[in-house]
C-alpha positions in Angstrom: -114.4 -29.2 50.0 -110.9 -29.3 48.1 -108.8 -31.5 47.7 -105.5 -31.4 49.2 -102.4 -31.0 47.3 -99.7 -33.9 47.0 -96.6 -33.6 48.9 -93.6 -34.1 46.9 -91.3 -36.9 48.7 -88.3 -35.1 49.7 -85.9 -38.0 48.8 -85.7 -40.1 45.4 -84.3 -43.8 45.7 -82.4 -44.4 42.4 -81.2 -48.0 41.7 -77.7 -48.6 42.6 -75.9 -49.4 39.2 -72.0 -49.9 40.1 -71.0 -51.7 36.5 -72.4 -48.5 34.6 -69.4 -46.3 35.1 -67.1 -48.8 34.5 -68.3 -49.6 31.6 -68.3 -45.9 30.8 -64.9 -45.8 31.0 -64.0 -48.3 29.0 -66.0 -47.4 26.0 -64.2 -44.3 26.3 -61.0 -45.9 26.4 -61.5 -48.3 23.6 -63.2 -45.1 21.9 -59.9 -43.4 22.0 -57.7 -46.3 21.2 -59.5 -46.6 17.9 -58.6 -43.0 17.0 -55.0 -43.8 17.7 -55.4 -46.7 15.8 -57.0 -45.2 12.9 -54.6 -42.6 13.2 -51.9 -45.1 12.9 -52.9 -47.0 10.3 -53.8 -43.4 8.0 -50.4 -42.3 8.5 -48.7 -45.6 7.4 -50.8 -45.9 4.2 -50.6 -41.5 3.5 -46.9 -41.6 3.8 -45.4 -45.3 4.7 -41.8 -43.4 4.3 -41.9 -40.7 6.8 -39.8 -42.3 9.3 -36.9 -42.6 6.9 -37.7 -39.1 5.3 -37.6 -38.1 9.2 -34.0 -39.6 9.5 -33.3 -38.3 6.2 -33.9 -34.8 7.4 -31.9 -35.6 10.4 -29.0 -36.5 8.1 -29.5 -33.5 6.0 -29.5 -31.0 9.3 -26.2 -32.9 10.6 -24.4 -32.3 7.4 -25.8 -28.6 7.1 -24.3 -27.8 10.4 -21.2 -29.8 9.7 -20.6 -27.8 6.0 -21.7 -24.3 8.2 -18.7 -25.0 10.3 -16.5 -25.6 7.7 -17.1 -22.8 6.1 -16.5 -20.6 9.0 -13.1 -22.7 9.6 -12.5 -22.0 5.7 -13.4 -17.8 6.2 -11.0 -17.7 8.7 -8.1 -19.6 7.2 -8.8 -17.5 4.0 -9.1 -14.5 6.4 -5.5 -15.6 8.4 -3.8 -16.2 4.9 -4.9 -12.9 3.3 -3.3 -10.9 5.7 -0.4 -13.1 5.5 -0.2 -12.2 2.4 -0.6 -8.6 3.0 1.7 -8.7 5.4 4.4 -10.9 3.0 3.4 -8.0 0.0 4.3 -5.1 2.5 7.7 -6.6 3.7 8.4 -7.6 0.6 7.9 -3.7 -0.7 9.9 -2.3 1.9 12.7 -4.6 0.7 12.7 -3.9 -2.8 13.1 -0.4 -1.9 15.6 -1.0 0.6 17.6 -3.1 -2.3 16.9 -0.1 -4.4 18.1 2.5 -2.1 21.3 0.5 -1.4 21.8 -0.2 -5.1 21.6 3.5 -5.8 24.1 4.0 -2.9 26.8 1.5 -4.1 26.1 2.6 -8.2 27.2 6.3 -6.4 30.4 4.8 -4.5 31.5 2.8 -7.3 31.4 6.1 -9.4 32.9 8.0 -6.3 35.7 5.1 -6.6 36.3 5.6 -10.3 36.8 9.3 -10.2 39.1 9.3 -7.6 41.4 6.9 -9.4 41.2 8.6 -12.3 42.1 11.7 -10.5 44.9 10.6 -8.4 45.7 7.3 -9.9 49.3 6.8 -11.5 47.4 5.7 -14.6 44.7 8.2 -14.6 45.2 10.8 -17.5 46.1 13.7 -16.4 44.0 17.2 -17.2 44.5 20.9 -15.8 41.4 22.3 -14.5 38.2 21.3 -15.6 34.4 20.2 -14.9 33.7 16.7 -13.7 30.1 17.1 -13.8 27.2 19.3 -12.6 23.9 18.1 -11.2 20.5 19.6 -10.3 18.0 19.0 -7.5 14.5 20.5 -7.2 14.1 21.8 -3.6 11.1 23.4 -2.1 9.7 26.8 -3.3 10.6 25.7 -6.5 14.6 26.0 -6.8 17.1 24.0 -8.0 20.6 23.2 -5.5 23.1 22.9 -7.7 26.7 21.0 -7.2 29.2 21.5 -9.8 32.4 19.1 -9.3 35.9 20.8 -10.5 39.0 18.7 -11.2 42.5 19.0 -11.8 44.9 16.1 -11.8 48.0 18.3 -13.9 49.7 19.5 -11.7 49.3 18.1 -8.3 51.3 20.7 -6.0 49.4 23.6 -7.4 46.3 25.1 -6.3 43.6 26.3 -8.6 42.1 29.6 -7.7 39.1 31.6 -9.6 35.3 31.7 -9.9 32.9 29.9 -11.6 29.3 30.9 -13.1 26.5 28.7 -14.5 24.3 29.2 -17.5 21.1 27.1 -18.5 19.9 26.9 -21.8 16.5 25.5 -22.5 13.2 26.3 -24.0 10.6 28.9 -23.0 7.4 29.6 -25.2 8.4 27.6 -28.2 12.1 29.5 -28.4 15.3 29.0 -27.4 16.3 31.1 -24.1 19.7 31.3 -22.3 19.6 32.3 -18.5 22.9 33.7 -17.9 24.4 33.4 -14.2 22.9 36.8 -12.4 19.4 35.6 -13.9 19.5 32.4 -12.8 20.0 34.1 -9.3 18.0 36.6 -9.6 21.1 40.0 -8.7 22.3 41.9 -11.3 25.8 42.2 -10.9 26.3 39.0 -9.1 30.2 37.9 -8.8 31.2 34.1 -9.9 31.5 31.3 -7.1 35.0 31.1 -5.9 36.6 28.2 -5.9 40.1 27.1 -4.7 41.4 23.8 -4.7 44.0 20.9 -5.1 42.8 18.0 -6.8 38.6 18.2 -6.9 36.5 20.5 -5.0 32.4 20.8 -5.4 30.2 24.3 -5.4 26.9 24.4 -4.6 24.2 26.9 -4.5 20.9 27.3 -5.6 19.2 28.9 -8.5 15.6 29.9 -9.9 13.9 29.1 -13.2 11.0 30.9 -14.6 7.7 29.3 -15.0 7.2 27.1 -18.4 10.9 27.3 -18.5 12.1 23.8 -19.7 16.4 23.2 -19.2 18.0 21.5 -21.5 21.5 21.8 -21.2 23.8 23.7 -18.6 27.1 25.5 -19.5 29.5 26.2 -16.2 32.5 29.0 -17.2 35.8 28.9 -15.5 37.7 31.7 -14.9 41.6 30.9 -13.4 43.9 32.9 -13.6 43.4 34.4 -17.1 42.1 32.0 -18.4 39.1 30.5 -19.2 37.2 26.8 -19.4 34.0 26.6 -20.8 31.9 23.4 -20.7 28.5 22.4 -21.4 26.8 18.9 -20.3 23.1 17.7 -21.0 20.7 19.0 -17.8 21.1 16.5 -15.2 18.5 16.5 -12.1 18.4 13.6 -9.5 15.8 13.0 -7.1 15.6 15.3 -3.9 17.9 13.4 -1.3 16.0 12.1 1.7 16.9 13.3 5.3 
């Protein structure tokens, strides 16, 4: 006959231990306060400094973000000024070329002055008719305007009547070269430019040079009532008036 198996109790009685957690918990505690503590204590002897080199640093960033601002501050100015100064550079341009312009302007009024009392002035000497000047001006599609001022201060109640023609002698190729008046415009059998006046009266016109022509001096000839006035002066050009 066999022998029956034992029957495993269903419950186990364990022995109530209340003071084992707590104990638990504070070997834990006191487990982890020793790292912090050993923690401590291996950061004060590795770097006994750190909290000053930590408020070093702090320093360090506070004046970093003070010098960044003042450099910005010191881009702008430097920014503000150099327009400024372009600004100053410009006006001041436009001023010198303003004085420049005026300058030129008065230089031509006190000459305008001076011929007229030399013409008409009771001290000015006097002279039949002659040439005052003659002046050249590039224009565009390469000719030159002309203005040839005639004079005559003699005999005030008379008028001068005749025609005038202008010659320019200069260099072409390596040779001397005269352009007589008809060349200069280009129409053979072109009559002088009248004239008629009192005391000063100024022709105009315009005229073309050949290419790798270079003027050098400028004859006008005077033709008045039989007779005739020649005169030569150096070539004179001025800059192309402005509108």
């Amino acid at each position: 006959m066999s022998t029956p198996a034992p029957v495993k109790p269903r419950f186990v009685i364990v022995p109530h231990r209340p003071h084992a957690r707590v104990l638990l918990a504070v070997a834990a505690a006191l487990w982890l306060a020793s790292l912090v503590a050993t923690w401590w204590v291996a950061s004060e002897r590795a770097a006994p400094g750190l909290a000053k080199v930590r408020d070093e640093l702090d320093l360090a960033n506070r004046r970093v973000a003070d010098s960044e601002a003042l450099v910005r501050q010191l881009r702008q100015n430097v920014a503000t000024l150099r327009r400024s100064d372009q600004i100053s550079r410009s006006a001041n341009t436009e001023l010198q070329a303003s004085l420049a312009e005026r300058e030129e302007e008065v230089s031509g009024l006190r000459a305008d002055v001076a011929f007229y009392e030399r013409l008409v002035g009771a001290t000015g000497q006097r002279r039949g008719l002659s040439v005052h000047e003659a002046v050249f001006e590039p224009e565009e599609g390469g000719t030159w305007r002309y203005t040839v001022t005639l004079t005559q201060n003699l005999n005030r109640g008379a008028i001068s009547k005749g025609e005038a023609r202008v010659s320019v002698e200069g260099v072409s190729q390596g040779r001397l070269r005269s352009l007589g008046w008809e060349e200069l415009l280009q129409k053979p059998g072109s009559p002088g430019q009248p004239f008629s006046f009192r005391y000063f009266q100024q022709l105009e016109g315009s005229v073309m040079l050949p290419e790798g022509f270079t003027p050098q001096r400028v004859r006008v000839q005077l033709r008045s009532d039989g007779s005739t006035v020649d005169q030569a002066f150096p070539w004179q050009a001025r800059e192309p008036r402005g509108d």
